[in-house]
C-alpha positions as CSV (number, residue, x, y, z in Angstrom):
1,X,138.9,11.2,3.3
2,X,137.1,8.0,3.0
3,X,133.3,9.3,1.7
4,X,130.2,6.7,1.4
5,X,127.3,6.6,-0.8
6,X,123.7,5.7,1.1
7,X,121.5,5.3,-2.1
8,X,117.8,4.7,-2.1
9,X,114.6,5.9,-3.2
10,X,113.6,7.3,-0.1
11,X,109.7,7.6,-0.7
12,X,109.7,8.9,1.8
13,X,112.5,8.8,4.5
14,X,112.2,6.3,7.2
15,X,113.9,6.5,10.9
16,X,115.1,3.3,9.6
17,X,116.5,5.2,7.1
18,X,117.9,7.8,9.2
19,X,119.5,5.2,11.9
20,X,121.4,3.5,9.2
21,X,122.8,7.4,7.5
22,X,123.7,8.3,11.2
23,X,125.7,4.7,11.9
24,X,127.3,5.7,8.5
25,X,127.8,8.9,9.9
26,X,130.1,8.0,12.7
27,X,132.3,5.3,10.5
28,X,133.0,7.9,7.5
29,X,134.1,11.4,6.9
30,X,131.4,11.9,4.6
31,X,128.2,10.4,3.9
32,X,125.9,11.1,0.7
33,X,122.4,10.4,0.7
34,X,122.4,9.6,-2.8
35,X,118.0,9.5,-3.6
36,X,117.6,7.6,-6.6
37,X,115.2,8.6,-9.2
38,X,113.4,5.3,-9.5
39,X,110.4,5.9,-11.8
40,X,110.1,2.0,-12.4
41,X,109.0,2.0,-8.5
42,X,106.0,4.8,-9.1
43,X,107.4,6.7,-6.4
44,X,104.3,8.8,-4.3
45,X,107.2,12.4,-4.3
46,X,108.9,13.7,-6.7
47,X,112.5,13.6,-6.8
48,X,113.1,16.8,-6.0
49,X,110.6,16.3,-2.8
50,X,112.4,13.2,-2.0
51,X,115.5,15.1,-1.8
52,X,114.1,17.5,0.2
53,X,112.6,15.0,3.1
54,X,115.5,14.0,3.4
55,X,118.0,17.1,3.7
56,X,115.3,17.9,6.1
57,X,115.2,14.5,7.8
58,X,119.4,14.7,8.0
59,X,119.9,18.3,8.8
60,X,121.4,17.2,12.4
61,X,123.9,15.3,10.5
62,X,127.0,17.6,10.1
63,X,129.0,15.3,7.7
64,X,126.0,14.4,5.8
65,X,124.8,15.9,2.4
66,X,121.8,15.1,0.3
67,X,121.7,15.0,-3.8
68,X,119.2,13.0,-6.2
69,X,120.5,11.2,-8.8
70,X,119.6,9.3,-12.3
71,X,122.2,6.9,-13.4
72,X,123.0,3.2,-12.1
73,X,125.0,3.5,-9.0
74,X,127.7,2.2,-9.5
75,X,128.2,5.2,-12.3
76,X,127.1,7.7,-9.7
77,X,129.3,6.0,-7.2
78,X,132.3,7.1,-9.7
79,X,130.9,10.8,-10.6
80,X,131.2,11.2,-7.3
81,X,134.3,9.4,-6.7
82,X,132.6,7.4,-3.9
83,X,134.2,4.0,-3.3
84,X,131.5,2.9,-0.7
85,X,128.1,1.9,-0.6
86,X,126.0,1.6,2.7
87,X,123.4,-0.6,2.8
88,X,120.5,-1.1,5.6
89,X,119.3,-4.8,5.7
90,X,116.1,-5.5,7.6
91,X,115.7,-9.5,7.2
92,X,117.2,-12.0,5.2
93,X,115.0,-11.0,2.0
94,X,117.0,-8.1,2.2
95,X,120.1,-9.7,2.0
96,X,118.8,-12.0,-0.9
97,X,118.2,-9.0,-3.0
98,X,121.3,-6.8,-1.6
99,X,123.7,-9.9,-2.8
100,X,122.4,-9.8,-6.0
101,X,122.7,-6.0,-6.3
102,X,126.1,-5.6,-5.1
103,X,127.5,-8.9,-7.3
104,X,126.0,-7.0,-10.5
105,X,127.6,-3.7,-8.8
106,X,130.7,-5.8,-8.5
107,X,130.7,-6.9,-12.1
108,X,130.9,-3.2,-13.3
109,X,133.4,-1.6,-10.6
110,X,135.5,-3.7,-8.5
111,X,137.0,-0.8,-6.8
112,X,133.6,-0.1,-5.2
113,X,132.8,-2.0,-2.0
114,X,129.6,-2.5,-0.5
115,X,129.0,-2.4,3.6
116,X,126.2,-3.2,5.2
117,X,124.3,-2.3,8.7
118,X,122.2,-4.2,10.0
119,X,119.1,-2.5,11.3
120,X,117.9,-3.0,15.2
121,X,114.7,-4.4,16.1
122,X,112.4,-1.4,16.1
123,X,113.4,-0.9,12.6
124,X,113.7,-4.4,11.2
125,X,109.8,-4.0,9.7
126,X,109.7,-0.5,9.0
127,X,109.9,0.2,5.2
128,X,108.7,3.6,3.0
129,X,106.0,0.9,1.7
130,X,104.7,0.2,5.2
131,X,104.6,3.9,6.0
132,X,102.8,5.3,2.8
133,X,99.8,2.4,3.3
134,X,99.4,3.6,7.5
135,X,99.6,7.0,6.2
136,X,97.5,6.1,3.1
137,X,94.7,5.3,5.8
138,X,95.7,8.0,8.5
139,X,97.1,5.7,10.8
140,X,99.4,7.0,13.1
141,X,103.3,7.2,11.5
142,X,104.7,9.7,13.8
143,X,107.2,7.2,15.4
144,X,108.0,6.0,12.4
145,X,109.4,9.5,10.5
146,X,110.1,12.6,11.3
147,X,107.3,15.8,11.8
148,X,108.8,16.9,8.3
149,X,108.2,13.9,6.4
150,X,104.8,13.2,8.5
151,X,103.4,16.5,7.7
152,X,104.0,15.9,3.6
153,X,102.4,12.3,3.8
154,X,99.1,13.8,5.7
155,X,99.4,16.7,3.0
156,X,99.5,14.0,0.0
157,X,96.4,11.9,1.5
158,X,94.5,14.7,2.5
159,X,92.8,14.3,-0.8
C-alpha cells in the first residue's frame, strides 16, 4: 500500500489545499492530512479546530484521513510509517523554501521522499494568510474555502 503524508498547518484549509490532497488522492492508496501544530506561526484555530476544518473540508475524499500532530515530520512521517511527503508549490518562493525543508528532511531519513504538485492558476496566490486578512475584513472568501471553513472564519471575526 503506498500511503503519503500531506503536512501543513492548515489555518485554515484552503481549496488550494484541498486540490493538492485530492491530486494526492488519485496517485496513492492512502493519503494523511497530517495538521501540524505550529505554535511558532500563532495559528488563528486551535489544533484540534484545524483538524476539524479539515476532516470536514476532506470528507468526500474516501482514502483520505485527518490527524494533528506535534513532532518534526520527518519523525511523524516514521510513527506513521509514511515514506512520502506531498507538497503544494504555488511560485518559485515556494520552492526556495520546500528545497530547503526537504534537504534538512533528507538529512534525517533518507528513506522518505518528497513529491511535489504543482498548483494551477486559480490557486497559485491563494494561501491561509491571504484568506484570514479577506476574512479578517469581511471580504468575500467563499470561492476560496469551503462553507465549513467560511462559516468558522466569519464566526472568529465576528468580534
Amino acid at each position: 500500500m503506498r500511503r503519503a503524508l500531506v503536512p501543513g498547518t492548515f489555518d485554515p484549509i484552503t481549496n488550494g489545499h484541498i486540490d493538492v490532497i485530492a491530486r494526492a488522492s488519485q496517485m496513492f492508496d492512502e493519503v494523511i492530512v497530517g495538521v501540524a501544530k505550529s505554535d511558532k506561526k500563532r495559528p488563528l484555530f486551535m489544533l484540534e479546530e484545524r483538524v476539524a476544518l479539515a476532516k470536514e473540508a476532506t470528507a468526500h475524499l474516501d482514502n483520505v484521513s485527518v490527524v494533528g500532530f506535534d513532532d518534526l515530520l520527518v519523525h511523524f512521517a516514521e510513527e506513521i510509517d509514511c515514506k512520502f511527503v506531498v507538497k503544494g508549490l504555488r511560485a518559485i518562493t515556494d520552492f526556495e523554501y520546500e528545497f530547503q525543508m526537504t534537504a534538512a528532511n533528507y538529512r534525517l531519513n533518507d528513506s522518505i521522499e518528497t513529491v511535489f504538485i504543482m498548483s494551477p492558476p486559480q490557486y497559485m496566490y491563494l494561501s491561509s494568510s491571504i484568506v484570514r486578512e479577506i476574512a479578517s475584513f469581511h471580504g468575500n472568501i467563499s470561492e476560496l474555502v469551503t462553507p465549513g471553513v467560511e462559516k468558522a472564519l466569519r464566526a472568529r471575526f465576528s468580534c
